[in-house]
N, C-alpha and C positions, 0 to 999 in steps of 0.2 A: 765290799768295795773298799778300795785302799785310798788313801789320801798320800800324794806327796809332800814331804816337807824339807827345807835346805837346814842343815844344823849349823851348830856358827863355825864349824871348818870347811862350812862353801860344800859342802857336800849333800846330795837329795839321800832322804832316807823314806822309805812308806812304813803311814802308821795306818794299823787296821783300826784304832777306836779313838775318837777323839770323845770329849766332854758335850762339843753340839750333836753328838749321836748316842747315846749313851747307852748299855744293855738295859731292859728293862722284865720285869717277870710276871706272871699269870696273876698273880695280886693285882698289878697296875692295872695290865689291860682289862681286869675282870671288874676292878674298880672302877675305870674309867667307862665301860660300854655297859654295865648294868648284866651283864651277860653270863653263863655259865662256863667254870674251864671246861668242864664234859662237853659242851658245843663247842669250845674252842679246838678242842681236837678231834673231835668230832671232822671240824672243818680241817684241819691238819690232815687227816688221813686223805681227806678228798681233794688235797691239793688247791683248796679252796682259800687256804692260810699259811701266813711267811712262816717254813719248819723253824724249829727252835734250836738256837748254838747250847750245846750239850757242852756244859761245865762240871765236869764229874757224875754226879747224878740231879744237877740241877737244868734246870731250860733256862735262856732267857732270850730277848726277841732285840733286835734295834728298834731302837723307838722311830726312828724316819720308817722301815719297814710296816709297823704297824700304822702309821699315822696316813700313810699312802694306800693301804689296805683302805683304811677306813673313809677315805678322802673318796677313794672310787663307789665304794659299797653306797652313801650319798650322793653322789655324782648316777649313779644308776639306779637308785632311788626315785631320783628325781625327774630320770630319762633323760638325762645331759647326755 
């Protein structure tokens, strides 16, 4: 997703990454959900998980991406 922005010569420019979206990597979200990355890609193959932006030979994910994943995954947990 791109975000528009006006720069101070009155002109729109789009930025692909602001600071409130930030990339984040396999650490974090492995950190944060107690979970393994082998099931994290696991669910990657299965289209079951947001793929990862490929920075050379590293991954990393947008944290809104994952946090929307994970927002539904309880959300259907829960049978909402």
């Amino acid at each position: 997703m791109t975000t528009p922005n006006t720069n101070n010569a009155g002109t729109t420019t789009t930025t692909l990454l602001c600071a409130g979206d930030p990339l984040i990597d396999m650490t974090f979200i492995t950190t944060c959900t107690g979970m393994t990355d082998k099931w994290f890609y696991k669910l990657i193959q299965q289209g079951q998980f947001p793929k990862p932006i490929k920075l050379g030979r590293s991954s990393r994910w947008r944290k809104s991406e994952v946090e929307t994943w994970m927002q539904q995954r309880v959300a259907d947990s829960r049978g909402a």
